[in-house]
N, C-alpha and C positions, 0 to 999 in steps of 0.2 A: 161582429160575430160571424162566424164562416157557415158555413150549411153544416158541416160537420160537428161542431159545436152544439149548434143551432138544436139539430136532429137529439142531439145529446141531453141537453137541457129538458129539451119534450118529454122523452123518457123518462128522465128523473121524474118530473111532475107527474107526470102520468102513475107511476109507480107511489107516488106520496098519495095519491087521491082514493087509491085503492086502498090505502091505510095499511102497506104490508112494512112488517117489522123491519128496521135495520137489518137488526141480525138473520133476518132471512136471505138478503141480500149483501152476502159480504163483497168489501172494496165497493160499493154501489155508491161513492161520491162522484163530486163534478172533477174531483181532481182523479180519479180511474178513467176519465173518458173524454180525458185529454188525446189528443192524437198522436203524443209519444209512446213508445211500447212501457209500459208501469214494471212489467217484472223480465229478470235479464238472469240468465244464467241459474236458473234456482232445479238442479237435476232432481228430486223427491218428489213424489205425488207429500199428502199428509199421511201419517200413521194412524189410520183409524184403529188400531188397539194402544197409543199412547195412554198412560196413565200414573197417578200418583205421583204428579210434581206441580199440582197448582199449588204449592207455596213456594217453591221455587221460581216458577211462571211469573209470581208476583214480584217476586225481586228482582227478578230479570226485565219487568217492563217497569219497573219506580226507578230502577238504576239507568233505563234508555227514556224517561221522561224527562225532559226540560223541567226545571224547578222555576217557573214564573215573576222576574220580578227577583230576583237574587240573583250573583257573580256565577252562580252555575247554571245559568240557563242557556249556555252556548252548547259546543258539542258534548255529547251524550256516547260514554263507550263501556261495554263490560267483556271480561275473557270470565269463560267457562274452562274450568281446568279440570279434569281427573283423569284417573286410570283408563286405558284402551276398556272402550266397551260397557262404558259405564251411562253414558246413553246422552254427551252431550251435543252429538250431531241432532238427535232426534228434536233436542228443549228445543235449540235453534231455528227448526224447522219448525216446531209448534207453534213460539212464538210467532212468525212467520206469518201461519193461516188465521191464528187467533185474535193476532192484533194488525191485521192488515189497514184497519180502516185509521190506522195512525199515522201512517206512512201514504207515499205519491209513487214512490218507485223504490223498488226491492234489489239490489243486487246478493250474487251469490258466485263467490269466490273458492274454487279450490285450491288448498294454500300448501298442498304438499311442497313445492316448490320457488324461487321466482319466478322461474320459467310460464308455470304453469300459469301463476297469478298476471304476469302478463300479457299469456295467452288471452286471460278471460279479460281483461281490463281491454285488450286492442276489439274483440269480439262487443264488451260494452258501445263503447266509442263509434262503432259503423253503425251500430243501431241508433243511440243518442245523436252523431252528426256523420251520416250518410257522406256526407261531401267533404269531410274535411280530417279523416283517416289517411295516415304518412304508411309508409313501410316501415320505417325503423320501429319496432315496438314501447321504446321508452317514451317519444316523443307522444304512442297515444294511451299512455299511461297517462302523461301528464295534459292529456286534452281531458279524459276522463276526470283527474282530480281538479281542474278547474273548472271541468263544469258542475263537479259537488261545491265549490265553493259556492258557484253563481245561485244554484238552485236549492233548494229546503225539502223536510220532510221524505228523506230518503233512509235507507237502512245497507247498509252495506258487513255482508258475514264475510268474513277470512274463516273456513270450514277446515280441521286440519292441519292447525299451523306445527309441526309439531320437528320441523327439520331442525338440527342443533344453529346451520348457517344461515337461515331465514333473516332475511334485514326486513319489517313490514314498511319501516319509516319512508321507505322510496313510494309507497303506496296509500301509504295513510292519507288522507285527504287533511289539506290545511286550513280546513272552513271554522269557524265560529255557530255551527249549525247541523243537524244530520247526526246521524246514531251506528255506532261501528260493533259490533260483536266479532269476538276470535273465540273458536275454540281450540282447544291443544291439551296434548299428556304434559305441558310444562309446565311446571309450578311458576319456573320465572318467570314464562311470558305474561304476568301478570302486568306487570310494569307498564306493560303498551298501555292499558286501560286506566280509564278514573276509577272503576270498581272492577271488582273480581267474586267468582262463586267457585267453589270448590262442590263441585256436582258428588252427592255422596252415596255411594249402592243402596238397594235398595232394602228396608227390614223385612223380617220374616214372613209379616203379614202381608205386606205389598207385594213380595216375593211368590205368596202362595197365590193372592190372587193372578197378576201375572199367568202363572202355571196352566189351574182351574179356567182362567178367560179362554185359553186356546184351548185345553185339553176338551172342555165340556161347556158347550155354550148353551145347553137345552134347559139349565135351571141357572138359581141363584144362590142353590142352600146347598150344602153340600154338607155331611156327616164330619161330624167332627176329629176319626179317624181321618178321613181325608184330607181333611186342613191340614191336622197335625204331618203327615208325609208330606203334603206341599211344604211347610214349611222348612221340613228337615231338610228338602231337593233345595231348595232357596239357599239354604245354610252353607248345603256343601257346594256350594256353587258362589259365593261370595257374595248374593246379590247383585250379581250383575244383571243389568237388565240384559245383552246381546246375551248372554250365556242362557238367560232364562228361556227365552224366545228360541232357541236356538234346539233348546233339551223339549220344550215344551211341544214345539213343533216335530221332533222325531217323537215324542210320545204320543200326538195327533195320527204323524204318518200311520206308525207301525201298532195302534193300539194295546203297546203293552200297561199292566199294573202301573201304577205308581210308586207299590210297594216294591217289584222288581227295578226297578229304571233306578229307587233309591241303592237298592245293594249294589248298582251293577257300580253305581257311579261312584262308590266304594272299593271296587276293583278295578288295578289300573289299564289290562289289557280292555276290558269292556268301556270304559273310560273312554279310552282314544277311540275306539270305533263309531263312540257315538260323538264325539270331539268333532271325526273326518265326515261326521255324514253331510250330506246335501240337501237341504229341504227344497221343497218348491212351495211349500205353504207358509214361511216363516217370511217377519218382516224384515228379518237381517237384508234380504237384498240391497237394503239401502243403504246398507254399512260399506259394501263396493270392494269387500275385499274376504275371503276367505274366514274361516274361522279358523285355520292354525296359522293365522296372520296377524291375529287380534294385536297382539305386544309385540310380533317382530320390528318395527321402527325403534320400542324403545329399547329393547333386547342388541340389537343390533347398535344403538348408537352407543352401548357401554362400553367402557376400556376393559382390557381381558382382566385386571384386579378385580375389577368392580362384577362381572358376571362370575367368574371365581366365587366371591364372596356367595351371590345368588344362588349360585349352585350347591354348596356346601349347606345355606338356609334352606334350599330344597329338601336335604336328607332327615331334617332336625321338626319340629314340633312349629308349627309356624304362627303360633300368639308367642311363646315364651322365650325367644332367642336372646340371652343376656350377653350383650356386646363382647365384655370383657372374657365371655365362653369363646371368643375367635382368637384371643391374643395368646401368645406361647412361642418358645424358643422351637420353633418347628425346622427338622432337617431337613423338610422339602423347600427349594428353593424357588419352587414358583409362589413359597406362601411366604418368602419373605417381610413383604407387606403387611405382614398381620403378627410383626413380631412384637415385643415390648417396645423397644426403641421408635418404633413406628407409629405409635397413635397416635399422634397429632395428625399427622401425613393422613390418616381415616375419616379425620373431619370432613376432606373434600369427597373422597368415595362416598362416604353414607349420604353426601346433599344430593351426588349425581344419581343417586338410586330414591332419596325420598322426591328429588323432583321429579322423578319419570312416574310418580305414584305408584313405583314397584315396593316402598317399604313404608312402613309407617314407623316412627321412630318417638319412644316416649322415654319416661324417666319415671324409676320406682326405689325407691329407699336410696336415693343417691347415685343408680346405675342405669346405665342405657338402655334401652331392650328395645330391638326390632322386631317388627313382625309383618306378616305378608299373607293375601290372600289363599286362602288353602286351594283353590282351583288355579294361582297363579305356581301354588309349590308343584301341583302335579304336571303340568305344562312344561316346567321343566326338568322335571325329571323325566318327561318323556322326550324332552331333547338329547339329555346325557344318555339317553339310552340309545336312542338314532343313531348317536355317537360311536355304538359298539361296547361289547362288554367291558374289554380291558379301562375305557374312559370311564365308565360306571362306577366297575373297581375300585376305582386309583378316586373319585369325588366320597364313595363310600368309607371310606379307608380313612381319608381325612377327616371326616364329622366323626367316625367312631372315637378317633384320637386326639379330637378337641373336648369330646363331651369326658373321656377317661380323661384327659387333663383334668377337667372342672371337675370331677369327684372328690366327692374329701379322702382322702387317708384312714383308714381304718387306725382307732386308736390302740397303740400297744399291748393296752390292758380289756381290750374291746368293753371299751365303756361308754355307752351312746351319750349324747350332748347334744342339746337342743338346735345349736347352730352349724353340726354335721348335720343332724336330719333336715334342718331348713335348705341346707345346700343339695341333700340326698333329694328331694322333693323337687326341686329345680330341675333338677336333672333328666328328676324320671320319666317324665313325657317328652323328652329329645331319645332316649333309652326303646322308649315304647312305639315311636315313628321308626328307626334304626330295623328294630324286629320286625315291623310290620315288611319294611321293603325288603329286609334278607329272606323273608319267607316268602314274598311275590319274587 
């Protein structure tokens, strides 16, 4: 045992005699004070306002625990998947300080890229073997995953995977041991992992509290009017957590009402202003990237049918989008794609939009129906409008003339029927979004 060790050991004792709790001392084992560096690349402090996902937390460490004594006690991996902004850089990071004392050494991976991942992997490798880092980058890739083979009890995050070209496999470590987490907007990149979590926004309650933690931390109770506008700002906001924190934090700044902040977030020029603003008190800083950035990767990596589509569910009611309201012999030729002839060819559009968690996609009396975050429909509509009015026009003009497509036909004898009004009802909250944008 070396003095350094030695020294180590003491401490430990020393700290057990005082009788102070583990958990007051987090990472305080003998394997923390070992003379290698324990944590590599982890850019986050913790989110001291994290909250409302210890059940989620829960799954995320039974999915990265060893099961003892069974064929799945080797390596250990789960991807966190959802929408930009849906909060699963922060679980990662929770788990991280939460469950530290599971783990000997932490790494943390930005996976925007290969490039980048191995940047961080050659950056690894000088720290773990000082002496034996090459130039070529691949090569201490692969010193790094041999030494996950060699060694236990590590954690390794891919943060961001979410590039369409990302190969991780050049990077995955090929041990029988050690615990991998990816997070990403991809549904697919589930497959890297033995499990998977579909990180889900938050409810209205979780939502409000959120709000109320930043806005006013001087009580615990708050009027029941209050709640309820917290809740409504949650609502119109999708439960995102980034988004929450983000609104919550300019209603901190600027101490306006709750009641205002809700109308404003109702109209779309006030909308964007509070969209563009800047906090200095929000935790977003950790998110590393702007907030009219939130979905540009997955925005950007769509084929122009596929954002087409998006755009046109922008103008329209965004729970009640019934599929077959897109198809029609349309004379515009950029909407070819959305002619009769063409649905089947739609099966692949609709995956590449439900896997970027831009659409949800269900099934009701035997038809399709999309739908889409109401804070993601206004996002983009305030792209098409960046765009300039004539592009406005020309996406307006289209929804009005899919949704008068889907109308029933008035009957000759104007004699109403139960299954025009079913379809009349359909219609009319795609009718009633339409009016609301012609009059902003």
């Amino acid at each position: 045992m070396n003095r350094h060790d030695f020294a180590s050991k003491k401490m430990l004792q020393a700290f057990t005699r005082r009788r102070i709790l583990p958990e007051h001392i987090i990472g305080l084992t003998e394997a923390n004070f070992r003379p290698q560096p324990a944590v590599h690349g982890i850019p986050f402090h913790r989110n001291f306002r994290f909250q409302s996902r210890d059940g989620v937390l829960d799954d995320l460490r039974k999915n990265l625990r060893p099961r003892s004594g069974s064929v799945l006690s080797g390596q250990t991996s789960c991807v966190i998947h959802g929408i930009g902004g849906v909060g699963k850089t922060q679980l990662a990071l929770e788990h991280k300080y939460r469950y530290r004392e599971d783990y000997s050494y932490l790494f943390w991976v930005r996976a925007d890229s290969g490039m980048e991942i191995s940047t961080s992997f050659a950056s690894f490798a000088r720290s773990l073997m000082p002496g034996s880092t090459l130039q070529d980058q691949l090569a201490n890739v692969q010193l790094v995953r041999d030494w996950m083979v060699q060694y236990d009890r590590w954690l390794l995050v891919f943060d961001n995977a979410d590039s369409p070209d990302l190969d991780l496999s050049q990077f995955w470590p090929p041990s029988s041991h050690g615990s991998v987490i990816v997070t990403t907007q991809r549904r697919d990149f589930s497959h890297w992992a033995a499990n998977g979590i579909h990180l889900e926004t938050f409810n209205e309650d979780d939502g409000a509290h959120l709000i109320l933690n930043v806005v006013d931390q001087s009580t615990e109770t708050h009027s029941t009017e209050t709640i309820k506008v917290a809740q409504d700002i949650s609502n119109e906001l999708g439960g995102l957590p980034l988004l929450l924190s983000h609104i919550a934090s300019y209603i901190d700044d600027t101490k306006a009402p709750l009641a205002s902040i809700l109308e404003n977030l109702r109209q779309p020029s006030a909308f964007n202003r509070m969209w563009a603003f800047e906090s200095t008190t929000s935790t977003n800083f950790q998110y590393g990237e702007p907030m009219a950035k939130v979905w540009r990767l997955a925005l950007d990596s769509l084929d122009p049918q596929a954002l087409r589509t998006l755009q046109i569910m922008s103008m329209l009611s965004p729970n009640e989008v019934y599929e077959d309201m897109l198809f029609g012999e349309w004379e515009d030729p950029e909407l070819d794609f959305l002619t009769d002839s063409r649905r089947f060819d739609f099966n692949e559009l609709r995956r590449s939009l439900v896997n970027r968690h831009l659409v949800e996609a269900g099934e009701e009396s035997g038809r399709t129906k999309l739908s889409m975050y109401r804070v993601l429909k206004r996002h983009i509509l305030q792209k098409i409008n960046e765009e300039g009015s004539q592009e406005f026009s020309l996406v307006f003009k289209r929804a009005v003339a899919m949704i008068r497509d889907s109308f029933p036909e008035a009957d000759e004898l104007q004699t109403p029927t139960s299954k025009a009004w079913v379809e009349c009802e359909k219609c009319l909250p795609h009718i009633l979004s339409l009016l609301s944008i012609f009059q902003d």
